[in-house]
C-alpha positions in Angstrom: -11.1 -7.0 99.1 -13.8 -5.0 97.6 -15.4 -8.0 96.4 -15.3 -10.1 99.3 -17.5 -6.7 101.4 -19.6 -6.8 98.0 -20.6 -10.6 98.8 -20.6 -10.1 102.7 -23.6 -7.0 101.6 -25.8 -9.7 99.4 -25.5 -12.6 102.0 -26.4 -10.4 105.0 -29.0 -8.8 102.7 -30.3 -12.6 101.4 -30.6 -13.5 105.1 -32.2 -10.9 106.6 -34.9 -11.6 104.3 -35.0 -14.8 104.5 -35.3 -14.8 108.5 -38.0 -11.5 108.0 -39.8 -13.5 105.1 -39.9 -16.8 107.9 -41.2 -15.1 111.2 -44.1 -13.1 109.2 -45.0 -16.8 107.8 -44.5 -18.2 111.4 -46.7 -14.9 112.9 -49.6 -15.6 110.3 -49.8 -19.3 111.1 -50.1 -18.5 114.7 -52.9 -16.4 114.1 -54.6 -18.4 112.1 -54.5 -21.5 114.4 -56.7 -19.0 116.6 -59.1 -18.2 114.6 -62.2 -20.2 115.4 -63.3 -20.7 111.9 -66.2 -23.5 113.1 -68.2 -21.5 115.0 -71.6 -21.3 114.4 -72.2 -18.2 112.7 -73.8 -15.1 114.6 -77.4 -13.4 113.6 -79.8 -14.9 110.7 -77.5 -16.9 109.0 -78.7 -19.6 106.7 -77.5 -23.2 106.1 -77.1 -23.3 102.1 -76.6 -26.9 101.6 -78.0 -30.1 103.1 -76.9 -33.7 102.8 -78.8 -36.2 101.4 -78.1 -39.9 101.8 -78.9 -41.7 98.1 -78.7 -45.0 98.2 -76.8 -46.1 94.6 -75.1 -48.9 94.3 -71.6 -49.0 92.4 -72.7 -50.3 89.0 -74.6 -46.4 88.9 -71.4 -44.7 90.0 -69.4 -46.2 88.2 -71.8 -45.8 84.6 -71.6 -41.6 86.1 -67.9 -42.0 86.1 -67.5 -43.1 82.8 -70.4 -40.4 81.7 -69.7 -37.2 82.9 -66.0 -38.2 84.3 -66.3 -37.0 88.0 
């Protein structure tokens, strides 16, 4: 009988956690999703990077590939 309350301790125990552990997962994704992460920034930012369009035709990519491995 002892043993069986033993058990009944660790699987109330392991699912408590469990459902704790889900619903702070479950209340971070929510907050996230809110989080407006492509806004444009405020005060003097500065765009870092710009695109350039090369033209290169596959025989050059592919010669880069084989070169450097990317």
């Amino acid at each position: 009988m002892r043993r069986m309350v033993d058990v009944l301790k660790v699987f109330l125990l392991f699912t408590g956690c469990t459902i704790l552990f889900y619903y702070s997962i479950v209340w971070m994704s929510e907050e996230y999703n809110y989080y407006r992460r492509y806004d444009e920034p405020m005060g003097s930012a500065v765009k870092v990077s710009t695109t350039e369009r090369q033209e290169t035709n596959w025989l050059d990519r592919l010669l880069f590939f084989y070169q450097n491995g990317e």
